[in-house]
PDB file of N, CA, C and O in Angstrom:
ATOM      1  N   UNK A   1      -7.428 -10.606   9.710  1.00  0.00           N
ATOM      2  CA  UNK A   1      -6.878 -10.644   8.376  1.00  0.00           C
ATOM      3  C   UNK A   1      -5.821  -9.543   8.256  1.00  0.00           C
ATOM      4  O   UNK A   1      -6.051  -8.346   8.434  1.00  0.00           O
ATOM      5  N   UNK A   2      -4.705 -10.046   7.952  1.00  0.00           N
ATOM      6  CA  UNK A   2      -3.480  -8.901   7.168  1.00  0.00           C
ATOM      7  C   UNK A   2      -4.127  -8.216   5.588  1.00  0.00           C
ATOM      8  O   UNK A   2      -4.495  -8.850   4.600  1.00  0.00           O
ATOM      9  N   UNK A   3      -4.097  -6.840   5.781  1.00  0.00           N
ATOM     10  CA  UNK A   3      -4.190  -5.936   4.719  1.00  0.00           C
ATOM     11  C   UNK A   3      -2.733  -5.546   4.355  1.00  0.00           C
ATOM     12  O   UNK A   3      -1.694  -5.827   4.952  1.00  0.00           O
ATOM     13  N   UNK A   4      -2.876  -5.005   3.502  1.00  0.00           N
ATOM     14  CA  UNK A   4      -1.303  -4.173   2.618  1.00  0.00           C
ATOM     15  C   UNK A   4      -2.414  -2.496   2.396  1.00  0.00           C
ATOM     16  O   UNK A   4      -3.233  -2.293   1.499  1.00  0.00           O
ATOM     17  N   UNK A   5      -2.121  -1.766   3.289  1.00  0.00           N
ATOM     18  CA  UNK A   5      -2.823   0.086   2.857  1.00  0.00           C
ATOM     19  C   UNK A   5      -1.630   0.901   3.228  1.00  0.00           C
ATOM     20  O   UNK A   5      -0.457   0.648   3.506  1.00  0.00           O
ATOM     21  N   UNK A   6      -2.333   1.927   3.133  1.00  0.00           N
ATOM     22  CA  UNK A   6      -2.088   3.304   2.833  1.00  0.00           C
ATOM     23  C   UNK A   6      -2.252   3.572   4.740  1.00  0.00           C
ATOM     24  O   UNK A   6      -3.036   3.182   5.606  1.00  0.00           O
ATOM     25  N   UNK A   7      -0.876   4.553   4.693  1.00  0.00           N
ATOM     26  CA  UNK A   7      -1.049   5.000   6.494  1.00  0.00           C
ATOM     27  C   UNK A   7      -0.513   6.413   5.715  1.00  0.00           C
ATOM     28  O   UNK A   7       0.158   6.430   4.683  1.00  0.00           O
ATOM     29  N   UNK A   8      -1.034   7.711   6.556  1.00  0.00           N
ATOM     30  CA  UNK A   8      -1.460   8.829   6.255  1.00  0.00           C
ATOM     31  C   UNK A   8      -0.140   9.491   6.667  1.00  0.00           C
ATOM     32  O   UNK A   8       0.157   9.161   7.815  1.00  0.00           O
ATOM     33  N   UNK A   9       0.690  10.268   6.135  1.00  0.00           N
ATOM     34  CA  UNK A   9       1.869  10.780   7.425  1.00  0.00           C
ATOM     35  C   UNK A   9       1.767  12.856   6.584  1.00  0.00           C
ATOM     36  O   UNK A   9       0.919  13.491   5.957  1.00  0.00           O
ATOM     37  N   UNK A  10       2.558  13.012   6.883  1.00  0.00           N
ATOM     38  CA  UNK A  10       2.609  14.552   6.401  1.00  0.00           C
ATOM     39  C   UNK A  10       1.755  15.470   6.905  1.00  0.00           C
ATOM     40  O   UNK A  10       0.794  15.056   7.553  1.00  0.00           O
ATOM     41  N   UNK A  11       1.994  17.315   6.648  1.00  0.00           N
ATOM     42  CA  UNK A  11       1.338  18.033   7.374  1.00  0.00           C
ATOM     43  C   UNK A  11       0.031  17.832   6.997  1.00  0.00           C
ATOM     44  O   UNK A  11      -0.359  16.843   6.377  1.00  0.00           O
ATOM     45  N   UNK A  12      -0.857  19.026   7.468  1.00  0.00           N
ATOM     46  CA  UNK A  12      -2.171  19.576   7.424  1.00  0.00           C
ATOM     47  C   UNK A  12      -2.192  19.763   5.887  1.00  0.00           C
ATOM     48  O   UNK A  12      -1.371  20.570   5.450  1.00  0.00           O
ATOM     49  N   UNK A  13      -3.102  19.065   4.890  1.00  0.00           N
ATOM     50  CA  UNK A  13      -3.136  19.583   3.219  1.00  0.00           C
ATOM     51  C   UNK A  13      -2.083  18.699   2.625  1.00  0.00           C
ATOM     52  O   UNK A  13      -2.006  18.131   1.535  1.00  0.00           O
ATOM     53  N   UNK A  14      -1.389  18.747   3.544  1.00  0.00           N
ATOM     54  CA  UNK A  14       0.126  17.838   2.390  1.00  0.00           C
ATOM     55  C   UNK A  14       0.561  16.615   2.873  1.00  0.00           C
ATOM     56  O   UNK A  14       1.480  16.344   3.646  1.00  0.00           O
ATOM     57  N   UNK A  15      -0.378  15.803   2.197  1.00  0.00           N
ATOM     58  CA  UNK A  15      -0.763  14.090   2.570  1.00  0.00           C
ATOM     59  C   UNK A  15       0.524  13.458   1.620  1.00  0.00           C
ATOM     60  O   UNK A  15       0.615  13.532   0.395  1.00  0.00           O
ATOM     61  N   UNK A  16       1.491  12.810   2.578  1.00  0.00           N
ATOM     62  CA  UNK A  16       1.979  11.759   1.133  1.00  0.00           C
ATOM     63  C   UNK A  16       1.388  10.483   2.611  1.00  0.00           C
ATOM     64  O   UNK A  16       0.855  10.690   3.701  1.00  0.00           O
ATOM     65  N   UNK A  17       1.932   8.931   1.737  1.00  0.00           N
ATOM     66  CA  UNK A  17       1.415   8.005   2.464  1.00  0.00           C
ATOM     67  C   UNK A  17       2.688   6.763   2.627  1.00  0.00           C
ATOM     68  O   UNK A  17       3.615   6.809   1.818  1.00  0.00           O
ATOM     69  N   UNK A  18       2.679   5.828   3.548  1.00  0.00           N
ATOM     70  CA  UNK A  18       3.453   4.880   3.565  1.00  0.00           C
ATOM     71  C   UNK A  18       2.426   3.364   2.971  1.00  0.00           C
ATOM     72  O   UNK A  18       1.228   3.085   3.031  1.00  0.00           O
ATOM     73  N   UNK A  19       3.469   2.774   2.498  1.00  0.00           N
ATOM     74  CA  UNK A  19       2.512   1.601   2.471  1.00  0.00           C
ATOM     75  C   UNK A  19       2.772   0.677   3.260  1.00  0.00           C
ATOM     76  O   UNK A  19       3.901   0.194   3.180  1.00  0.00           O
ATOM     77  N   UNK A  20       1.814   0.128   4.283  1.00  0.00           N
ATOM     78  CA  UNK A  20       2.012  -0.980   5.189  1.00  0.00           C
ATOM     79  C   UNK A  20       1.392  -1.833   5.195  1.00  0.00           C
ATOM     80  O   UNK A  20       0.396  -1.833   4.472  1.00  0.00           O
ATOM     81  N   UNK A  21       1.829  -3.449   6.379  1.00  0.00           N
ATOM     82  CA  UNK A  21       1.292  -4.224   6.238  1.00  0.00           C
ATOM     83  C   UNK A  21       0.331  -4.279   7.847  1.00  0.00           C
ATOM     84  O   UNK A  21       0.865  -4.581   8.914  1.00  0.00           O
ATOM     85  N   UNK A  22      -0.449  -4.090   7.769  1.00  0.00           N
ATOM     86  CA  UNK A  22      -1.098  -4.322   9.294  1.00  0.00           C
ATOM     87  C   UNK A  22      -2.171  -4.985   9.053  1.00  0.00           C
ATOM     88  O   UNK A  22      -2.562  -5.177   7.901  1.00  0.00           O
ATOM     89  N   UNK A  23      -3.128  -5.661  10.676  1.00  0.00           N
ATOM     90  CA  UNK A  23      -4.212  -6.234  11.279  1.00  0.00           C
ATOM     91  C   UNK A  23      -5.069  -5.040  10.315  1.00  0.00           C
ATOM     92  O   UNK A  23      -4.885  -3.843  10.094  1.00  0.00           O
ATOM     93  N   UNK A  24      -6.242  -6.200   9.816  1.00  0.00           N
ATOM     94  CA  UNK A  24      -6.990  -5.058   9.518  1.00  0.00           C
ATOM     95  C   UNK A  24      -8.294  -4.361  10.198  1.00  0.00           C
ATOM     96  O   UNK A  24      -9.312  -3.823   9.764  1.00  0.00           O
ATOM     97  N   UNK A  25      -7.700  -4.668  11.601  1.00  0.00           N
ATOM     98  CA  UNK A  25      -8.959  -3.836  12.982  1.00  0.00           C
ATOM     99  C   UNK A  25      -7.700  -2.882  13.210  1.00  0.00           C
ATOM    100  O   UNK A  25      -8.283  -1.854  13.552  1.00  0.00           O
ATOM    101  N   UNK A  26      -6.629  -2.641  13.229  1.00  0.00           N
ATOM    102  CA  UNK A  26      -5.888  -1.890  13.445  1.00  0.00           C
ATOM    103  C   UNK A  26      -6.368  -0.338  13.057  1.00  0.00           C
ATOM    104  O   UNK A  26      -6.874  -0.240  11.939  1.00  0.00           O
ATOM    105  N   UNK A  27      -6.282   0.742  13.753  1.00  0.00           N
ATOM    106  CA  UNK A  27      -6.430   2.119  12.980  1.00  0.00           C
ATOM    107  C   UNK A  27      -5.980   2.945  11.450  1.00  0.00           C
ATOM    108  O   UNK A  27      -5.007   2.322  11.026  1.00  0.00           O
ATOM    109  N   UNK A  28      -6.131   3.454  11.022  1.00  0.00           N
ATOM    110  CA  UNK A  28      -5.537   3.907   9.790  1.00  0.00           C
ATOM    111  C   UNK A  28      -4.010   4.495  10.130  1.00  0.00           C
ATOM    112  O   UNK A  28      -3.091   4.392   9.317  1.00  0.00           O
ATOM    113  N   UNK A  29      -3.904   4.947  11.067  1.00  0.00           N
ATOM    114  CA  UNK A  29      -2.292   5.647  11.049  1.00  0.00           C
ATOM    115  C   UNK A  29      -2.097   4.752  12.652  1.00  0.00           C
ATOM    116  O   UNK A  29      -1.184   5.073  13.413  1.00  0.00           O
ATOM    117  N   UNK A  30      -2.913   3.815  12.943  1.00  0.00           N
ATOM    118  CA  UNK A  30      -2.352   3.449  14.149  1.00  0.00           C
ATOM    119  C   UNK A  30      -0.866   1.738  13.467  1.00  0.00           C
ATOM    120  O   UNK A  30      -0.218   1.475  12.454  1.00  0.00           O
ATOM    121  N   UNK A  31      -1.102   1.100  14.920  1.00  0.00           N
ATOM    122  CA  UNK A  31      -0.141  -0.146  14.451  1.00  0.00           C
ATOM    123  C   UNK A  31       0.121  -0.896  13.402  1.00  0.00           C
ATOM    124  O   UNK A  31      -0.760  -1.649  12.989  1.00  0.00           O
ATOM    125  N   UNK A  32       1.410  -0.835  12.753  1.00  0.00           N
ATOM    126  CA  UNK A  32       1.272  -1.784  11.587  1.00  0.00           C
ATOM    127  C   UNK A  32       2.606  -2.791  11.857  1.00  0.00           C
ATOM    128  O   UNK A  32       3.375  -2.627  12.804  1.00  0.00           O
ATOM    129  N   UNK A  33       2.701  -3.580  11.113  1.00  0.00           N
ATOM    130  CA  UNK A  33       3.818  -4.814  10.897  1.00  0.00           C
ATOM    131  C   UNK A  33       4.827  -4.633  10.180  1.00  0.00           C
ATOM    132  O   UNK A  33       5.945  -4.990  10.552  1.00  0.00           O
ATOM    133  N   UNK A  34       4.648  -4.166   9.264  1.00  0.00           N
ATOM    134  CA  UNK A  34       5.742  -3.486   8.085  1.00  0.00           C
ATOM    135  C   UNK A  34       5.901  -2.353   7.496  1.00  0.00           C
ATOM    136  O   UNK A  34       4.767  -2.003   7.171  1.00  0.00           O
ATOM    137  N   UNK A  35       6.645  -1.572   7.167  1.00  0.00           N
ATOM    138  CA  UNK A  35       6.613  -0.991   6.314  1.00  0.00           C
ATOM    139  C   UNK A  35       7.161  -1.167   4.920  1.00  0.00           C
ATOM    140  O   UNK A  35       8.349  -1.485   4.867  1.00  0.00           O
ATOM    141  N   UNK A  36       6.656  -1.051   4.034  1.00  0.00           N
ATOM    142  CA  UNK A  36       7.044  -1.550   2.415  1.00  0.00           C
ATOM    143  C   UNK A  36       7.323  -0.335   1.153  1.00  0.00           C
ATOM    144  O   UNK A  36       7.780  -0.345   0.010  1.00  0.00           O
ATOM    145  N   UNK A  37       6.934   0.369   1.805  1.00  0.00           N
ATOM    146  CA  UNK A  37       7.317   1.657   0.827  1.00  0.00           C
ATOM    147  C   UNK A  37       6.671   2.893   1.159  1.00  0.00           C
ATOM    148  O   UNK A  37       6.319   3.266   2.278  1.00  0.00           O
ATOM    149  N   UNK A  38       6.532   3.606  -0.164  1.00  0.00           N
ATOM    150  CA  UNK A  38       5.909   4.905   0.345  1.00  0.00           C
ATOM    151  C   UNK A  38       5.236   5.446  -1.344  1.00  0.00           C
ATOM    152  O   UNK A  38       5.418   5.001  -2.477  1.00  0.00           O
ATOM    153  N   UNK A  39       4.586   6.355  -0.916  1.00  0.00           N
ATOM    154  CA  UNK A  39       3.634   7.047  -2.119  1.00  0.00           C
ATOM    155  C   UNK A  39       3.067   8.328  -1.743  1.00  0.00           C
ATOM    156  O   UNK A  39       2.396   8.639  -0.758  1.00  0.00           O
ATOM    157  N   UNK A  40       3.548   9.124  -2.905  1.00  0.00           N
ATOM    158  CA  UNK A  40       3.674  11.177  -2.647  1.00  0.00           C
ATOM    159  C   UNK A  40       2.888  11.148  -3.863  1.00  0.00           C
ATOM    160  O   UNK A  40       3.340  10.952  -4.991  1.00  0.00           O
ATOM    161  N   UNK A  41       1.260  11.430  -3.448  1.00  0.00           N
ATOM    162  CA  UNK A  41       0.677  12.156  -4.771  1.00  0.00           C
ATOM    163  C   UNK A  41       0.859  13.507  -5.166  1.00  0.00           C
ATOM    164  O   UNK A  41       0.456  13.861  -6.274  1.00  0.00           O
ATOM    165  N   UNK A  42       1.486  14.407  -4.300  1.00  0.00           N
ATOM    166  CA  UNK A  42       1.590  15.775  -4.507  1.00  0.00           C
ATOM    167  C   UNK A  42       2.938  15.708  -5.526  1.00  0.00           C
ATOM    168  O   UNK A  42       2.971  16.721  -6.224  1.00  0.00           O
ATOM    169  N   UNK A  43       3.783  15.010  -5.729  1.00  0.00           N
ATOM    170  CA  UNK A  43       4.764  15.277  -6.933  1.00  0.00           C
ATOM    171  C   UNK A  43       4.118  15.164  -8.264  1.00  0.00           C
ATOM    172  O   UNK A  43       3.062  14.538  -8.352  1.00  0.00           O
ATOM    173  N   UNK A  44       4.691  15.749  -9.378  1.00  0.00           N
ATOM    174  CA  UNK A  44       4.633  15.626 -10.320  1.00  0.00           C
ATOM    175  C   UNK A  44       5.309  15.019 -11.571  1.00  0.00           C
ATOM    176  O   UNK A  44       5.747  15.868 -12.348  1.00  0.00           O
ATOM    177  N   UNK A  45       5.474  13.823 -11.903  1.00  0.00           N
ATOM    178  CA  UNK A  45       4.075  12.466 -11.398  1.00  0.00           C
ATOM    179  C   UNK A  45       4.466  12.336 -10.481  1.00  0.00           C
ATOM    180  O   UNK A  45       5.555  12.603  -9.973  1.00  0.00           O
ATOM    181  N   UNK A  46       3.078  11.640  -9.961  1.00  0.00           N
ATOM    182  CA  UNK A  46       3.414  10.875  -8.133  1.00  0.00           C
ATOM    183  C   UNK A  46       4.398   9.539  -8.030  1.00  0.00           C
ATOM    184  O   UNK A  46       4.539   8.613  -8.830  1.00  0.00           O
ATOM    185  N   UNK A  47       5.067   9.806  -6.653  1.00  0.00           N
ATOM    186  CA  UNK A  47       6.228   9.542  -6.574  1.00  0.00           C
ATOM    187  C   UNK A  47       5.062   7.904  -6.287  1.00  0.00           C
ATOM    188  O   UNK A  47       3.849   8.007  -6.106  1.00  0.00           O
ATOM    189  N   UNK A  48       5.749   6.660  -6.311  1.00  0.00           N
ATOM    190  CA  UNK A  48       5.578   5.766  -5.575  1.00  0.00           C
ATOM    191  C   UNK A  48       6.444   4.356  -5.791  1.00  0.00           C
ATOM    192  O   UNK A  48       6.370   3.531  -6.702  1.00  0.00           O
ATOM    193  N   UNK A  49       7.258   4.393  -4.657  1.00  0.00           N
ATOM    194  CA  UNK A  49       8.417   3.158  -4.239  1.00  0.00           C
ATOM    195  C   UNK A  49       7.970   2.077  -3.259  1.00  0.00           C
ATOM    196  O   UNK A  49       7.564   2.286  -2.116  1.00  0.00           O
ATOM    197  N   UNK A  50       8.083   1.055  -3.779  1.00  0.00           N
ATOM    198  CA  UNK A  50       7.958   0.107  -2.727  1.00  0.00           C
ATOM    199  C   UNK A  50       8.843  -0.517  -2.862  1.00  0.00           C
ATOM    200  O   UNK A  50       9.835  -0.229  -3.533  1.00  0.00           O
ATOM    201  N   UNK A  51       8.507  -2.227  -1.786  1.00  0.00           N
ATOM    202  CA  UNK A  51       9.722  -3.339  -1.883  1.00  0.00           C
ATOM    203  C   UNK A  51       9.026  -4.600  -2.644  1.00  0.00           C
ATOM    204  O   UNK A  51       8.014  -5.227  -2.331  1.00  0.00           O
ATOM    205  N   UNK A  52       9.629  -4.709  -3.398  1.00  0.00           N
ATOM    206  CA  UNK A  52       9.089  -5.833  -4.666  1.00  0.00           C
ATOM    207  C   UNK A  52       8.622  -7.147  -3.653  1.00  0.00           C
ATOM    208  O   UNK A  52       7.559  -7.740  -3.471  1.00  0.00           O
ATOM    209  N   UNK A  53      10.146  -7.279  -3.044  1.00  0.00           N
ATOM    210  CA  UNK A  53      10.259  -8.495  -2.792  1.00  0.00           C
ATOM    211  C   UNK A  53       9.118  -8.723  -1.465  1.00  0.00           C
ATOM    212  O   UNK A  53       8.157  -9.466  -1.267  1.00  0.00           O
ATOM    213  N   UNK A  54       9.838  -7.614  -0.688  1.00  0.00           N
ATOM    214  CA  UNK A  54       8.163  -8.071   0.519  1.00  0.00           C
ATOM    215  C   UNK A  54       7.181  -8.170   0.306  1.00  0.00           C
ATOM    216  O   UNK A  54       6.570  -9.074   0.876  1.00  0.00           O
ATOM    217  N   UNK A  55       6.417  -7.218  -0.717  1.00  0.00           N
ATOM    218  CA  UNK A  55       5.425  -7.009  -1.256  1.00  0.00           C
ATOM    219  C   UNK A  55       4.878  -8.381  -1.827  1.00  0.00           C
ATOM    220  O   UNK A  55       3.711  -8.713  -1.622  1.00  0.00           O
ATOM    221  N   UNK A  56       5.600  -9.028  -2.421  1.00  0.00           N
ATOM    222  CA  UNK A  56       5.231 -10.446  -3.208  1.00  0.00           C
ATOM    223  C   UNK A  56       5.112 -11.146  -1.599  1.00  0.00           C
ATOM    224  O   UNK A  56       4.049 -10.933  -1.015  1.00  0.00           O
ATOM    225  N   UNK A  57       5.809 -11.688  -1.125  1.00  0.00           N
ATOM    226  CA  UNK A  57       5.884 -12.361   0.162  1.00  0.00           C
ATOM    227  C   UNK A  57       5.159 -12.164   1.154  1.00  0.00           C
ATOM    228  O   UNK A  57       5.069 -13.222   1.776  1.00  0.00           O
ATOM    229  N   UNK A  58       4.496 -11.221   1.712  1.00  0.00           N
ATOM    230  CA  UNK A  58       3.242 -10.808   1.734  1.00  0.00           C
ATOM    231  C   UNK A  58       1.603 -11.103   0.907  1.00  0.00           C
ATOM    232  O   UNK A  58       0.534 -11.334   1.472  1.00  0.00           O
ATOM    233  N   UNK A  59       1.779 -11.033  -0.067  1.00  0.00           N
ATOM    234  CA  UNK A  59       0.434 -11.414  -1.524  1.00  0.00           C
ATOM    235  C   UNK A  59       0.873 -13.120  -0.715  1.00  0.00           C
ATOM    236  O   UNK A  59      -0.043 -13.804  -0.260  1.00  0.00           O
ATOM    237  N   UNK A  60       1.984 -13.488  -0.662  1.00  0.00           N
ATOM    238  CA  UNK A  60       1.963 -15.123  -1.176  1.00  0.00           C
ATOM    239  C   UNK A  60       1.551 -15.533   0.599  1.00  0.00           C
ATOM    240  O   UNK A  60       1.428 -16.736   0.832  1.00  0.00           O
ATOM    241  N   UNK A  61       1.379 -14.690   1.609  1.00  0.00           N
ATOM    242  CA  UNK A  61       1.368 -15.312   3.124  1.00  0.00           C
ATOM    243  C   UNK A  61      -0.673 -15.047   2.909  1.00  0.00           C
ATOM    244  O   UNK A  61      -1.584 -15.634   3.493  1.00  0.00           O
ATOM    245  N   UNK A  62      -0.717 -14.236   2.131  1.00  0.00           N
ATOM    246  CA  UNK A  62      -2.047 -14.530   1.847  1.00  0.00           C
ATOM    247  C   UNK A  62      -3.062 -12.592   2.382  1.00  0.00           C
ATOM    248  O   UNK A  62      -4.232 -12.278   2.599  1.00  0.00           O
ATOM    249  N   UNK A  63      -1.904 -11.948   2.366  1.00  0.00           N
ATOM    250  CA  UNK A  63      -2.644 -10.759   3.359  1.00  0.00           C
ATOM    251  C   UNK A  63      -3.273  -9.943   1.720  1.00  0.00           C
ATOM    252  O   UNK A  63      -2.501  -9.928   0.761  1.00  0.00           O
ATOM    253  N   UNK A  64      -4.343  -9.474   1.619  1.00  0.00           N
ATOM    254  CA  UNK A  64      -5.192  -8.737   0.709  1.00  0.00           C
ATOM    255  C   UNK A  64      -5.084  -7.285   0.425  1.00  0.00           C
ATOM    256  O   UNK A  64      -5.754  -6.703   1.278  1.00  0.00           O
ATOM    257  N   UNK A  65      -4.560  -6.475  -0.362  1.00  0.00           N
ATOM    258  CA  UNK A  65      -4.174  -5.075  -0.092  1.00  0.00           C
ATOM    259  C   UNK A  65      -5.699  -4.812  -0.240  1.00  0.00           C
ATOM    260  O   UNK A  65      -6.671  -5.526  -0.491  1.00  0.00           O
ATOM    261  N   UNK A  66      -5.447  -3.084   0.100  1.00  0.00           N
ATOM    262  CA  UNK A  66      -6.705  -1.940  -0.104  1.00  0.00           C
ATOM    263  C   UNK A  66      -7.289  -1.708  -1.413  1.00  0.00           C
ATOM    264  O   UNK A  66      -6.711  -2.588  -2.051  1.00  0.00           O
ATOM    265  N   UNK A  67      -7.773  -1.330  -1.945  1.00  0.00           N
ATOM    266  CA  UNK A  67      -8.366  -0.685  -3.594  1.00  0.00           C
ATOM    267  C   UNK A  67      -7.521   0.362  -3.969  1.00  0.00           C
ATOM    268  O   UNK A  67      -7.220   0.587  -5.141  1.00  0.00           O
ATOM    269  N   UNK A  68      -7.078   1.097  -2.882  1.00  0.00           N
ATOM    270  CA  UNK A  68      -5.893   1.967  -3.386  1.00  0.00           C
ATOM    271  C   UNK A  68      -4.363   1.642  -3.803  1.00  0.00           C
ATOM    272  O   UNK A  68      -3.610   2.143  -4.638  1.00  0.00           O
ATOM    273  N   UNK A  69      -4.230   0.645  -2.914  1.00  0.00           N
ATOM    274  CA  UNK A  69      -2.993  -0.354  -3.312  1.00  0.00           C
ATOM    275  C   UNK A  69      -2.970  -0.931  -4.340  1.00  0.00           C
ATOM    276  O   UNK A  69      -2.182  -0.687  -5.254  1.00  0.00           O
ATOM    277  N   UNK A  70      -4.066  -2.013  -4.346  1.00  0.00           N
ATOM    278  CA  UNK A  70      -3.893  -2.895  -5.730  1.00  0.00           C
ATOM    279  C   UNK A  70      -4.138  -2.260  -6.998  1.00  0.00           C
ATOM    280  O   UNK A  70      -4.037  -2.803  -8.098  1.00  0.00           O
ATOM    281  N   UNK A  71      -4.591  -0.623  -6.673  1.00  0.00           N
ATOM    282  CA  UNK A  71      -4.251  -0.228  -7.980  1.00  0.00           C
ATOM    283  C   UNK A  71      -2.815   0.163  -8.360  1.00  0.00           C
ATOM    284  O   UNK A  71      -2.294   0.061  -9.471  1.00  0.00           O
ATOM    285  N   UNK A  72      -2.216   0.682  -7.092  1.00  0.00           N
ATOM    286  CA  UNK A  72      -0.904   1.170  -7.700  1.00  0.00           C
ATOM    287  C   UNK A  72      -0.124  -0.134  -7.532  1.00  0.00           C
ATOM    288  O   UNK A  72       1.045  -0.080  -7.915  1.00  0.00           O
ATOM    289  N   UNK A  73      -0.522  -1.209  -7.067  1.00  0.00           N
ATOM    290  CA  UNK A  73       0.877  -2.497  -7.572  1.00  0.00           C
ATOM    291  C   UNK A  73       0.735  -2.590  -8.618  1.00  0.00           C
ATOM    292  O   UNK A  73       1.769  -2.497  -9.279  1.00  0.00           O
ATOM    293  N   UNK A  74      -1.082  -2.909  -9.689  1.00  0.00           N
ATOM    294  CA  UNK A  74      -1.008  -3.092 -10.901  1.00  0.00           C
ATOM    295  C   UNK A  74      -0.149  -2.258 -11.695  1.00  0.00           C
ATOM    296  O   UNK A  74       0.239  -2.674 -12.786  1.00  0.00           O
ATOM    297  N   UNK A  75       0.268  -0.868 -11.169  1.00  0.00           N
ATOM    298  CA  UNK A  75       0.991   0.348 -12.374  1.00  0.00           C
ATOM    299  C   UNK A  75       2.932  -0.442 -12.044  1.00  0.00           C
ATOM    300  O   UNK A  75       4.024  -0.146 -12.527  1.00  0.00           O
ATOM    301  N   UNK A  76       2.652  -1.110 -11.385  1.00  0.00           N
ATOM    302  CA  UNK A  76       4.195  -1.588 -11.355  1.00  0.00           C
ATOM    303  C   UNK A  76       4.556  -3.176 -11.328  1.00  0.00           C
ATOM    304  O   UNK A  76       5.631  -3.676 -10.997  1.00  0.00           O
ATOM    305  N   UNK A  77       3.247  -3.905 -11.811  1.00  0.00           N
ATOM    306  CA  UNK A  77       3.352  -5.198 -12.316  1.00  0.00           C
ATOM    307  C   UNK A  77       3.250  -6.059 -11.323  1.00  0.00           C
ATOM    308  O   UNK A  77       3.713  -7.195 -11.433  1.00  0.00           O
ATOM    309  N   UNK A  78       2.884  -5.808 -10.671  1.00  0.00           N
ATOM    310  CA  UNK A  78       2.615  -6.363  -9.069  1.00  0.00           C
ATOM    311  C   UNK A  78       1.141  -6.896  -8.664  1.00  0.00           C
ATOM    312  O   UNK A  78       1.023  -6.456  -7.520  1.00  0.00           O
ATOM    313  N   UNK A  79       0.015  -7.563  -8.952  1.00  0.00           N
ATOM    314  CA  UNK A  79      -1.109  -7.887  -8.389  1.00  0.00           C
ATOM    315  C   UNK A  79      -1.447  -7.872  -7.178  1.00  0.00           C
ATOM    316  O   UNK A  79      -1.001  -8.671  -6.355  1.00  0.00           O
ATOM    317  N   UNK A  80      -2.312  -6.924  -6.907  1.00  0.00           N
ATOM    318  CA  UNK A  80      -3.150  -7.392  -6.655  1.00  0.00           C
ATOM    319  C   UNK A  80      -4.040  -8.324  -5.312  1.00  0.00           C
ATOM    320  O   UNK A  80      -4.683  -7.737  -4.442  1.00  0.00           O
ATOM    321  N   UNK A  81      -3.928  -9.570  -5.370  1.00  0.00           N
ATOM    322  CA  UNK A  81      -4.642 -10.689  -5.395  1.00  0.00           C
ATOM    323  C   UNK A  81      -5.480 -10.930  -6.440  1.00  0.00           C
ATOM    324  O   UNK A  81      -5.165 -10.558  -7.569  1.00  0.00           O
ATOM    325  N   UNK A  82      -6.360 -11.421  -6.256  1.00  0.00           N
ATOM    326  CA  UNK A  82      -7.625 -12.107  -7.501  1.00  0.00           C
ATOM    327  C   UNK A  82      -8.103 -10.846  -8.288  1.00  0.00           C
ATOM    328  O   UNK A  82      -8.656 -11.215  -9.324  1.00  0.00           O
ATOM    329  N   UNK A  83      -8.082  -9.290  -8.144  1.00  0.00           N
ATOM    330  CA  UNK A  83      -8.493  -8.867  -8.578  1.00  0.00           C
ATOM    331  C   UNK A  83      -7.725  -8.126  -9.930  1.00  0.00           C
ATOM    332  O   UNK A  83      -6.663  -7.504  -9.894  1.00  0.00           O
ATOM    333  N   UNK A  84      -8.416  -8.333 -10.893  1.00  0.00           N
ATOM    334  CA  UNK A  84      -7.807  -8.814 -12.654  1.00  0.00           C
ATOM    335  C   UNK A  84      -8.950  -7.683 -12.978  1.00  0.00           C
ATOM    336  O   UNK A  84     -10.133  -8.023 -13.000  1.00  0.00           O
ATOM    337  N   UNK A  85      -8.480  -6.061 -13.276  1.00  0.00           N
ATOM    338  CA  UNK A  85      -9.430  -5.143 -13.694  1.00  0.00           C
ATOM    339  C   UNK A  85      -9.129  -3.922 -13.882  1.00  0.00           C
ATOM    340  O   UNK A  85      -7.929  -3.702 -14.045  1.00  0.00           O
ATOM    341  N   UNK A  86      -9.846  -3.029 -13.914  1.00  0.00           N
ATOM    342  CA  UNK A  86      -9.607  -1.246 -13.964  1.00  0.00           C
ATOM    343  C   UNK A  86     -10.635  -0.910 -12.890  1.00  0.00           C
ATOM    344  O   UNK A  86     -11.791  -1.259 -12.651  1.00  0.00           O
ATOM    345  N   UNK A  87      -9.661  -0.016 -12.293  1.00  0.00           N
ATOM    346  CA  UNK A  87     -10.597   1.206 -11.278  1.00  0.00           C
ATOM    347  C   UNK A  87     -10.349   2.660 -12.030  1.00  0.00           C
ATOM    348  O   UNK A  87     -10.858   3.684 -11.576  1.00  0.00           O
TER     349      UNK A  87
END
């Protein structure tokens, strides 16, 4: 199964993250398929850019993001998949 997560990049303490599309036996910072954006919780507010359009095209090939993802697509109007809620 294709996921849409969070891959870890930055120093020791100072985590920002990319968002990708990879296998989801793949490692957390190991191989992915895409990259689609990125997300810096250490700014103030946290920074987070993605690509609309892949991002949809992706949801529609059927791949399922993380719990951390589909919360931040919901803050930018973006679903999801099936899940219709608050974390």
């Amino acid at each position: 199964m294709v996921r849409i997560r969070l891959r870890r990049t930055g120093a020791k303490k100072q985590a920002s993250y990319r968002v990708v599309v990879a296998d989801q036996r793949s490692p957390r910072d190991g191989r992915f398929i895409e990259n689609l954006g990125h997300y810096n919780p250490r700014t103030n507010p946290p920074t987070f850019e993605i690509d609309k359009e892949r991002t949809a095209y992706w949801l529609d090939q059927g791949a399922q993001p993380s719990e951390s993802v589909a919360q931040l697509l919901r803050n930018v109007d973006l679903t999801g998949g099936e899940e219709e809620g608050n974390l």
